[in-house]
N, C-alpha and C positions, 0 to 999 in steps of 0.2 A: 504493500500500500504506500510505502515512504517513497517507493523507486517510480510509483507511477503519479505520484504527487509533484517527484522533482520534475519528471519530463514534462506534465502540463506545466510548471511552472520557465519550465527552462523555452519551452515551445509558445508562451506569452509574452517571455521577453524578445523573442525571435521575431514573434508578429509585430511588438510593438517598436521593435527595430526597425524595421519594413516597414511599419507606419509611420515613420517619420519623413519617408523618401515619397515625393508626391511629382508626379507627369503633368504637361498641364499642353493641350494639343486642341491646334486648330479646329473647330467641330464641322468645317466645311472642309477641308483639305485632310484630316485626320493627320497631319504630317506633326514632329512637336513644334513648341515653340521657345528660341532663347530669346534669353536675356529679360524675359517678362517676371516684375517684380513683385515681391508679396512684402505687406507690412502691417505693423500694429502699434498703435499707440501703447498698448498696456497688456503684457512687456513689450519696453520699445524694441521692435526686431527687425530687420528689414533681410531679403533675402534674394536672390535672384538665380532663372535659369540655364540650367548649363546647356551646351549643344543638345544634347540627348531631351531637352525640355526638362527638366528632373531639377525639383531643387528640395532641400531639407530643412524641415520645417518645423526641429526639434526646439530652436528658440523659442519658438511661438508657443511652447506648451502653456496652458490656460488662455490663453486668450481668447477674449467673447469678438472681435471682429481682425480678420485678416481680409487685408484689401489685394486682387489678384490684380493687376493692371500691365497692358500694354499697347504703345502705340498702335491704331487701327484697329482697336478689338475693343468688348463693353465690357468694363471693366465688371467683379467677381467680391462681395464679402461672404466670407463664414467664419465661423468661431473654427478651433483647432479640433473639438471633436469631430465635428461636421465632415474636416478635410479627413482626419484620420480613422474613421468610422465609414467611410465609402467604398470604393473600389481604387481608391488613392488617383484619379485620373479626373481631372477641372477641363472641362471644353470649353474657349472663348469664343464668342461670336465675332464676325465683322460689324465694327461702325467705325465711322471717322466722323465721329458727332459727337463725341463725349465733352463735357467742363473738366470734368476730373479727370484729367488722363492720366498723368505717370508722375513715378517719386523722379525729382529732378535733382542735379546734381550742382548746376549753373549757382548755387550759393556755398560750396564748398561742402555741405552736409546735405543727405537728402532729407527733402520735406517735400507733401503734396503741391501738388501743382495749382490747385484753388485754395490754399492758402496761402500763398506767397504775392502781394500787392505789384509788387512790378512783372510786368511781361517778359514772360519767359517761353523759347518756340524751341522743340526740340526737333530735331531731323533723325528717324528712327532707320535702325536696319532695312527695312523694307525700302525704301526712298532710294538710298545710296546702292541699292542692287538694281533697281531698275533705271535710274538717271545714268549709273559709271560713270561720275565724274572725273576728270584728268587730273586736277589736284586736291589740296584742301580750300583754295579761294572758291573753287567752283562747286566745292561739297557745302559751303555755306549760304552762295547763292540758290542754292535747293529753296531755301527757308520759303523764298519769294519775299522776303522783308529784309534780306542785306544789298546793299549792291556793294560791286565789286569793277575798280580801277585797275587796270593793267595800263605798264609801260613798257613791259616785253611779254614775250611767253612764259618764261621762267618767271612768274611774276603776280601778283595778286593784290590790291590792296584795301579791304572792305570799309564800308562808307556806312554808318547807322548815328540815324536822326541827326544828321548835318555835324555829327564827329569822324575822324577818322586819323590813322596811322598812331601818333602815341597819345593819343583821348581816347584809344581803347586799348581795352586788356584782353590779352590772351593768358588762358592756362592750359595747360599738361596736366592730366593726371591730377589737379589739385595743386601745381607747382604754377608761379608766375613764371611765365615767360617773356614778358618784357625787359631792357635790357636798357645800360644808362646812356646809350645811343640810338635808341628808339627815338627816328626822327619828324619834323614837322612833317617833312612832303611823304610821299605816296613811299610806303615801307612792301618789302615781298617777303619776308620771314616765314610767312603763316605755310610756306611752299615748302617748309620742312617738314612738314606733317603728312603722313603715310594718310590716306581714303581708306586703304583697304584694313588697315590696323587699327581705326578707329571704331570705338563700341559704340559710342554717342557721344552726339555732338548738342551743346545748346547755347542759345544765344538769350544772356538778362538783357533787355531792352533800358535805357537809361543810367544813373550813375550805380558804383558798384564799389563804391570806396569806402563804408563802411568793412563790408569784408575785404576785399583785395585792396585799400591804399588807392597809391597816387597811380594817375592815367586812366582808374574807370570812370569816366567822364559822361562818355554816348552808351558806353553798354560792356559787359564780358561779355566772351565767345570761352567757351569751356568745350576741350575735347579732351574725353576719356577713353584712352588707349583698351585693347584689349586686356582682357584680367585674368589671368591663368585658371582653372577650372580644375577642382578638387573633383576627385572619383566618389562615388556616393553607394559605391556596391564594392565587393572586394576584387572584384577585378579593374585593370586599369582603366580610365580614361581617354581613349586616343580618339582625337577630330583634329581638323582644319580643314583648308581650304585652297587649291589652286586654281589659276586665274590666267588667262590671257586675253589679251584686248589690241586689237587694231581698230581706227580711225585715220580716214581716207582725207582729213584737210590737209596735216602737219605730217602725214604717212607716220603715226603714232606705233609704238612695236614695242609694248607694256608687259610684264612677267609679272607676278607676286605667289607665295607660297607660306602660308603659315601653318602650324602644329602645335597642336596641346596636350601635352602627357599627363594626366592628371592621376594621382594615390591618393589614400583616403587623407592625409597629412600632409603631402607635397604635392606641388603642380610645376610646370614650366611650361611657357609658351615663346617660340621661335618666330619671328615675322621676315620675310627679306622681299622686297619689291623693288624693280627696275623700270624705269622709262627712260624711250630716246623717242626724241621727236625732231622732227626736219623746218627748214622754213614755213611758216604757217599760211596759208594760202587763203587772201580773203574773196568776199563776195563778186559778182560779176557786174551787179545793176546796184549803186548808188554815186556819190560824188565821186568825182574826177579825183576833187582837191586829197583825197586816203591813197591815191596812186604816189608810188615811192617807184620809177621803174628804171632803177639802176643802184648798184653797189658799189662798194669800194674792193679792189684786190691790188696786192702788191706783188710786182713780180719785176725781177732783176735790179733792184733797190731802188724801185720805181711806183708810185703807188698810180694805179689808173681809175678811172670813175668809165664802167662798163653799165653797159645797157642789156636790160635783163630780156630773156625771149617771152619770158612768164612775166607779165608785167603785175600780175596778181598777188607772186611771192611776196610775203612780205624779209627783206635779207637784210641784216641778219638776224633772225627769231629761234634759228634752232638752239635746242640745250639735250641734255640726258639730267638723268638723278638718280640714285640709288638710295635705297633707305635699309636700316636695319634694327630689328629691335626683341632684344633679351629679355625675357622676367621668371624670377621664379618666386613663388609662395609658400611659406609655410604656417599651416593653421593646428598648432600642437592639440588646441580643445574650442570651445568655443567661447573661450573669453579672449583668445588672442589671435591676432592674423598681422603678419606678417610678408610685403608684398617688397620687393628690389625690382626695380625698370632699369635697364640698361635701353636709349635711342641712341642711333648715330643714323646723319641725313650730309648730303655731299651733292651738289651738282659742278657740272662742267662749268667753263666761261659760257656766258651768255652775251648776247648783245642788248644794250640798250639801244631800241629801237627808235623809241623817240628822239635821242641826242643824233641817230645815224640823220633824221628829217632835217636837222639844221643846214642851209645852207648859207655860204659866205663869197664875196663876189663871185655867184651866181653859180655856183656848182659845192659841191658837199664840203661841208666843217671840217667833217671827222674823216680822218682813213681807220681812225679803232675808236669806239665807246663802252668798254664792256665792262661787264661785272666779274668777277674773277671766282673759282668756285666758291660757294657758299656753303657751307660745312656745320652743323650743330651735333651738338650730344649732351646726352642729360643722363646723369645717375641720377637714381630718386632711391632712398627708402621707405617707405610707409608702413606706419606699425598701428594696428587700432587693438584696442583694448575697451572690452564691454564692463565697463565696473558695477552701476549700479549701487554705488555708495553714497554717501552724503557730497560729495564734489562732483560728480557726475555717472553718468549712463554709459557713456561712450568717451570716451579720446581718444586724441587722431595725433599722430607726432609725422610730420613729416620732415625728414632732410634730405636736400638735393645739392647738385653740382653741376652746373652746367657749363659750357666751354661754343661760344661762337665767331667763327672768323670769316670774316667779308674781305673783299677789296673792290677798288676801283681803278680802270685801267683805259685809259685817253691819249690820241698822238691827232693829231692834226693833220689835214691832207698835206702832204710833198714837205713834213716835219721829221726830221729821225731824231725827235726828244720823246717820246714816250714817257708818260708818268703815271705812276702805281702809289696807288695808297689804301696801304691795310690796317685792318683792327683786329683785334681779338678781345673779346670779352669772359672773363672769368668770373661766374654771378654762384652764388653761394645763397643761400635760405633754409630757414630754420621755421616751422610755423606747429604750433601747439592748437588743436580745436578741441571745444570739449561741447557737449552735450547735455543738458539737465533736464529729463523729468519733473517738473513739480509735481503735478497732477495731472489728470484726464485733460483738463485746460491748458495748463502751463508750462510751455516749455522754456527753458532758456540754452541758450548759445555763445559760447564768449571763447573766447582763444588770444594769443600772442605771436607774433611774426617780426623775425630780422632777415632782412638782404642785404648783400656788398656784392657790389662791382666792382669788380676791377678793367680798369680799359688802359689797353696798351695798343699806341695807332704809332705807324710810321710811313716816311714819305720817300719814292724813290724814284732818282732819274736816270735812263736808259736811253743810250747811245746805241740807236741800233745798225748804224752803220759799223761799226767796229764793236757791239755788245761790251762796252761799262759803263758800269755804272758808277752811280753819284747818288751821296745822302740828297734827300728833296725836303720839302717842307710836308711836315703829318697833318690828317686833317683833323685832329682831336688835341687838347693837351694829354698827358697821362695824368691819369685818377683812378679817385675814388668816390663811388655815390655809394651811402648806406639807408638805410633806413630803419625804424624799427616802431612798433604799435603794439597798442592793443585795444580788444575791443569788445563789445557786449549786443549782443542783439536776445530782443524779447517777443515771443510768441504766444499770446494770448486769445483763447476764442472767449468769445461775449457771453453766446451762446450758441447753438447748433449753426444759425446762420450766418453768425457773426465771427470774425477774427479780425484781432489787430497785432500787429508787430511795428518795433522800434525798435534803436538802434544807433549807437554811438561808438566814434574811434576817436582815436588820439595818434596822429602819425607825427615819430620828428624823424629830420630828412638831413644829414650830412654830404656836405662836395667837395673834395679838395682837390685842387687841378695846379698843375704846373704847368707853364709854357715856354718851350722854346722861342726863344728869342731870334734869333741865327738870322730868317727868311724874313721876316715879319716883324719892322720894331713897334712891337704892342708898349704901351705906357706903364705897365702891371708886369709880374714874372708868376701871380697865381693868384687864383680865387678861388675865393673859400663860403662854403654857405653851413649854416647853422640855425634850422628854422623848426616850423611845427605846425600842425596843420589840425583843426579838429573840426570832423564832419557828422552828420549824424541823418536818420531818415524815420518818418512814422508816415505806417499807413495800414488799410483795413481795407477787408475783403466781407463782402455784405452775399448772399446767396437765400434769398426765399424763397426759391424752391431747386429742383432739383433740373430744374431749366433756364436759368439764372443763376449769371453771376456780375457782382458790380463789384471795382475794385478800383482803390484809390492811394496814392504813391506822391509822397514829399519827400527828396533827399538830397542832401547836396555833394558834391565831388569837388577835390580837388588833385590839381597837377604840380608835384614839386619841380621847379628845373633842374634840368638831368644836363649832363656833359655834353648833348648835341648843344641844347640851346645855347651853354655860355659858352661855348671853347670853340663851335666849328667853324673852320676855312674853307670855303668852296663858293662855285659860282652859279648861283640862284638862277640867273637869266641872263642872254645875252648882255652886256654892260653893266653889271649887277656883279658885286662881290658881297657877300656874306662872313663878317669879321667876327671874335669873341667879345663880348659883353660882360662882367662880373657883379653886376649890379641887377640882380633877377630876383624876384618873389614869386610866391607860388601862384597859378591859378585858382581861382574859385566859379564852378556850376551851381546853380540853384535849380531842381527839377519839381515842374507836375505833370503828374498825369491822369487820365480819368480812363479806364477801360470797361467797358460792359459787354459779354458776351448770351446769347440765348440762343438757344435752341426751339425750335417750334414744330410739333408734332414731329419728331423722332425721324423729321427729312431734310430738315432746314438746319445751318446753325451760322449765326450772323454775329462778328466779335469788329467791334472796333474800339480803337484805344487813340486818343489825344492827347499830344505832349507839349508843355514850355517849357525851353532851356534858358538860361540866363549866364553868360560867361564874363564875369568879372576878370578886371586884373590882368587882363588874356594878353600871352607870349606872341605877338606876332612879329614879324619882320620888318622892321621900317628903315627909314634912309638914317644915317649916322654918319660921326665922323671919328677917322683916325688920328690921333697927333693933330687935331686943328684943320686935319681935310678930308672932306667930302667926297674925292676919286683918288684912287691909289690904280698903278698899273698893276694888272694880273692875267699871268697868262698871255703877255702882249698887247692885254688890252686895258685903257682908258676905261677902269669902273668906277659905277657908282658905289658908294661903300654904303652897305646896309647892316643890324644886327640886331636878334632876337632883342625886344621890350617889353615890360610887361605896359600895352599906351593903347589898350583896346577894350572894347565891352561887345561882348557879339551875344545877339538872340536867334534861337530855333524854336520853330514850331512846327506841326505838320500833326496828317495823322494817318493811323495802320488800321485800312480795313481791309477784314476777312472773312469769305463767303463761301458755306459748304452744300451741297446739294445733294440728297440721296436720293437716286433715281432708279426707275423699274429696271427687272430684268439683268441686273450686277452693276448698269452705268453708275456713274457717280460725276459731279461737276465742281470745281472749287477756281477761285481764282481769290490773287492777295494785291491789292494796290496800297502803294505808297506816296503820300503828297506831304512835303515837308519845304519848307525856308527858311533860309537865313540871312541876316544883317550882322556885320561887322562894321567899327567903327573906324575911320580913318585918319590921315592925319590932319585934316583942315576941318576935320569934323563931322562931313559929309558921310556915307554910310555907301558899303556895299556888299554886295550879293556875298556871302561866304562859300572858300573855296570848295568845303565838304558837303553843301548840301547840295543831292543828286538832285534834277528833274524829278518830275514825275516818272515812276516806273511800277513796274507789274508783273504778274503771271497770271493764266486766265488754262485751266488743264480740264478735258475730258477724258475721264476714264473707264474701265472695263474690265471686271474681272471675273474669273469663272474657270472652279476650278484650280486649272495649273498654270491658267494662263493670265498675265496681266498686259493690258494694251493701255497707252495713254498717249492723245493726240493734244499737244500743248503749246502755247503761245507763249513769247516771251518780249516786251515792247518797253520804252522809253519815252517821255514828253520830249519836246523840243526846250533847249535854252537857249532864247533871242545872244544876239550882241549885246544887247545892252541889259539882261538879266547875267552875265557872265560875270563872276569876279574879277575888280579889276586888274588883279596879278594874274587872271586868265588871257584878258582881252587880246595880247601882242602876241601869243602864243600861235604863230605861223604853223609850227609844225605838227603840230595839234587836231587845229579845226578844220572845220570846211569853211568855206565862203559863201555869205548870201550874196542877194543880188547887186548891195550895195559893195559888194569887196570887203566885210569886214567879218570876223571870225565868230562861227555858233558851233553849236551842237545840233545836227540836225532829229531830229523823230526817228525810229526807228522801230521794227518788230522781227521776228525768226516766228518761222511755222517750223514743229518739231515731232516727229512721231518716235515714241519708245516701244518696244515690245518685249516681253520676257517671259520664257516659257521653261516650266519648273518640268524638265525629261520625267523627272525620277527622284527620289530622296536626295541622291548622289549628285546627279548633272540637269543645269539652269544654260540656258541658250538667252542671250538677249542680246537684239539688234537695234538699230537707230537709223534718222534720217534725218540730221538735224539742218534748220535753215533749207526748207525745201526748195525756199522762191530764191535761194543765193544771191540775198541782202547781204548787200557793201556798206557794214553798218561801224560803227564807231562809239563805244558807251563816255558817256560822259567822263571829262576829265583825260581822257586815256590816250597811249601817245601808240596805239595799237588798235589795228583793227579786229573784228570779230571773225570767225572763220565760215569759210563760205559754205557752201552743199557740204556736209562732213557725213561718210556712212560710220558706224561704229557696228562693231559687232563682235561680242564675246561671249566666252565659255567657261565658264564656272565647275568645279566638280570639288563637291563635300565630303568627309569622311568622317 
């Protein structure tokens, strides 16, 4: 009787083993589903699925509501018996109509998505398999609420709510990635980030300096790397993914391969992706004035300006890129997890394509413009620990290392001086998050964070007639930017329909710079800054019924000056030099915004959201003088001298609407438009256009799905910006614009007709093909010194494991 007591008991703990591990699968496609997350307020637990759809859900024990959620499905609550009393297997349905979609990440901790007052758009797995974006600028244009500036191929620079380059922040994994030479004009950085190693991606709309500091100004962009996948049975874990992709504009010839071993204690995940792309080939039917139709080549120490057969190519746009990225995990029990990222990202030289447009008595500037490779890497370790004690729930320790090095590479037609000027940056961070339970109500949030940069640029001149060299003049002094904050955010619900949160930092911000003297007699040999920034935001999220949501956002941001603004040397624009300044204070944003989203009869759902920005203090560029004068020669030429100030106040407005349509028979219809402006203040007084806010722009997608197969026929369009709507550090920009009637430079209107198709073979193999730009629109996005690509086919093949 004892022996047959142990085995039912030994054969309950077995079941209730087993019961912890729950599958959670499409109920139209029965296939699973990753990455779709479960959570509870009490105990706080959050969880998420592995490839296999399978996740465990032993945290969760007691708990009266686990919420099941994922992008494009209706979302799931049960208590933990419910889940573990079934047949352990949750089916979601299709909708893209939900309020409450998924736990987001875009605040450094997850929290509901209808409870967090500022706009927050996430771009799910699903999106980035049927789009195949080319890089990560264009994985964020998905959203249809970023736009994005290019001034080569290699190149990306996103634009949100009339901010952009270092007024916004990027993170990694939970790591800033901005850098203390993150500069005013159009940045390509975001070009180190892997598409296909990305888990999600999401963009907070407005400031974000409470939690990240200085630069979240217009918004964060948060992308979360793959996260290695723990075994949940006692056999191993093994999935990934291989990839190939060609595109017929730039003759695209793309590779990726990732792998995840997962034990029930250890995991590691491998990623390595390849692209090489050729000159990028734009449209047939728009303006003349986007025709470039001829090159620069040198031959016999001779540089010649040749005439292209393809006058369409745009030369030179080609690059390649390689990425690579290590992680392993180890989660000993379930109070600790332990996660190490190893990236590394590399591209070729590329050209600056815009500087190639310049010309000078009456044939090209440059015989070279180029960017040199561009290289980042990031160690990260992240260690979280679930306490549940009197000081918190959860804490988050993360420390990183990161290492970035750029250059810049220029020779002038029938010139053998060539000049190179590189940087490397060594950024260090420390950030502490913790987590507090009060109650069913009350949560609170507060954490600590330090960075330093280190930046070491040098400048060099090359003889290439006989190849030596010679020291040159750097374009940065060597420094140091540090930072260091802390900060406290409060999460509060009213009641059922009600939440409010608030939120306060304190950031103080060190710079210490040295300058060479040698090239350049500046009046100063270093500047020093020693300052402090305190921001803070409240707002509340109002929802009475479960088809509505009304939500409302006050915060402000600020921008400490980083080593581009006081220390760079370079030339802004033809006759235009760009000098150091040491006399900078921080910027200050003031934001609101009003967003209301509803749903109406389970087909409709209409979100739109209105914003004011208000930018005090504001770092812009103006005329200056050196030693007592106004032009200095540079580079040969008679310039104006100009230098970061803080002698501006600029306002944005604009607003984000979004329109969803659930239609018979699997259709579906959604399009997002964006209308925003801005005024900047000038120097006589007068006001103009800001450089960062885009036109009017949009996406307008019909979709189709059924089954294994998903079709989407979609538009993608631009307003026009007159002449006289153009900022006026735009207006002289020849190489740039087109021409109206009058001769004088806009941005003309624009749209792409696009069709995607993807079609899921089998568990294992995904077929998806494209036709982007059918009508072979010669199109031009605002701001950009690069055309858009013409007729492009894409067409790739996926296979899972």
């Amino acid at each position: 009787m004892k022996n047959i007591y142990l085995l039912w008991l030994l054969l309950g703990v077995c079941i209730l083993a087993k019961a912890q591990t729950i599958t959670i699968k499409d109920k139209e496609s029965q296939l699973p589903i990753e990455l779709v997350t479960l959570s509870s307020t009490k105990p706080s637990a959050y969880a998420t699925t592995n490839a296999k759809g399978q996740a465990d859900v032993s945290a969760f024990k007691n708990a009266e509501k686990i919420v099941i959620r994922t992008l494009g499905h209706k979302p799931v609550a049960q208590s933990y018996e419910e889940l573990v009393s079934g047949d352990l297997v949750v089916f979601l349905e299709h909708s893209n109509l939900n309020l409450d979609e998924v736990v987001i990440s875009g605040t450094r901790w997850n929290q509901i998505s209808s409870n967090v007052p500022s706009k927050i758009v996430s771009i799910g797995a699903e999106a980035l398999k049927l789009q195949n974006p080319q890089t990560a600028a264009d994985l964020l244009s998905l959203s249809g609420k970023v736009y994005v500036q290019k001034s080569q191929q290699g190149g990306g620079s996103p634009m949100i709510r009339g901010f952009a380059t270092n007024r916004l922040l990027y993170t990694v994994d939970g790591v800033r990635m901005n850098t203390a030479i993150f500069r005013g004009g159009n940045i390509q950085n975001v070009i180190n980030l892997d598409p296909f190693a990305t888990e999600n991606t999401e963009v907070l709309f407005g400031p974000g300096s409470v939690i990240y500091g200085s630069d979240a100004v217009g918004g964060v962009m948060s992308f979360q790397t793959l996260t290695p996948q723990l075994s949940l049975t006692d056999k191993p874990l093994i999935s990934g993914k291989a990839l190939t992709r060609y595109s017929s504009a730039n003759n695209e010839k793309t590779g990726h391969f990732d792998v995840n071993v997962g034990f029930k204690k250890w995991a590691l995940v491998s990623s390595i992706s390849y692209w090489d792309y050729d000159d990028l080939r734009q449209g047939s039917h728009g303006p003349d004035d986007y025709l470039k139709t001829y090159h620069v080549e040198r031959a016999d120490s001779v540089d010649h300006v040749i005439s292209q057969s393809d006058p369409l190519l745009q030369v030179p746009s080609a690059y390649s890129q390689i990425n690579f990225m290590q992680k392993v995990r180890f989660k000993p029990n379930q109070n600790w997890d332990f996660q190490y990222g190893f990236h590394y990202s590399e591209t070729s030289n590329y050209g600056r394509y815009d500087r190639h447009n310049r010309t000078r008595n009456g044939t090209a500037r440059y015989a070279e413009w180029n960017y040199g490779p561009q290289k980042w890497m990031m160690n990260n370790l992240n260690v979280t620990h679930s306490g549940n004690n009197s000081l918190y729930d959860q804490m988050t320790v993360r420390l990183a290392h990161q290492a970035f090095e750029e250059s810049r590479i220029d020779r002038s037609l029938n010139s053998d001086e060539r000049t190179t000027n590189s940087e490397e940056v060594a950024a260090y961070s420390i950030n502490l998050d913790f987590v507090k339970v009060m109650n069913t109500k009350h949560k609170l949030f507060y954490g600590a964070e330090y960075v330093l940069d280190d930046v070491t640029s040098t400048g060099m001149l090359t003889d290439i007639s006989n190849d030596t060299h010679t020291i040159g003049p750097a374009r940065y002094p060597q420094s140091t930017w540090a930072s260091m904050a802390v900060y406290v955010n409060d999460e509060y619900s009213v009641s059922e329909q009600f939440t409010v949160q608030g939120g306060l930092r304190y950031n103080h911000f060190k710079l210490d710079a040295a300058f060479d003297n040698a090239f350049y007699p500046f009046p100063f040999e270093e500047a020093n800054l020693n300052n402090g920034a305190l921001t803070g935001s409240l707002g509340g999220v109002y929802r009475p019924s479960d088809s509505w949501v009304i939500s409302t956002n006050f915060g402000t941001a600020f921008r400490s000056p980083n080593v581009d603004d006081i220390g760079k040397v370079f030339d802004s624009e033809p006759g235009a030099v760009t000098v150091p300044n040491p006399d900078l204070d921080a910027e200050y944003a003031y934001n609101v915004d009003l967003g209301v989203a509803k749903v109406f009869g389970d087909f409709v759902k209409l979100d739109v959201t209105g914003y004011y920005t208000i930018l005090k203090n504001a770092l812009v560029r103006r005329d200056y003088q050196l030693n007592g004068q106004d032009s200095i020669l540079y580079d040969g030429v008679l310039s104006q001298v100009q230098a970061m100030q803080n002698a501006a106040e600029a306002n944005v407005y604009g607003v984000q609407l979004g329109l969803e349509v659930k239609l018979p028979a699997g259709f579906n219809f959604s399009s997002d438009l964006n209308f925003q402006k801005g005024e900047e203040e000038l120097d006589d007084g007068t006001t103009s256009a800001s450089r960062h806010a885009a036109p009017f722009f949009g996406v307008s997608r019909l979709g189709f799905k059924a089954d294994k197969l998903n079709l989407q026929l979609y538009t993608t369009y631009q307003g026009e910006k007159s002449f006289d709507d153009l900022p006026v550090s735009e207006q002289g920009k020849d190489e740039i614009y087109a021409k109206d009637a009058d001769g004088n430079n806009y941005s003309p209107s624009w749209y792409t007709l696009n069709f995607k198709a993807m079609f899921q073979y089998s568990e294992a193999f995904t077929v998806s093909a494209g036709l982007e730009n059918i009508t072979d629109q010669r199109y031009r996005p605002y701001s950009s010194g690069l055309s858009g690509p013409g007729r492009n086919f894409v067409f790739s093949l996926a296979a899972n494991f």
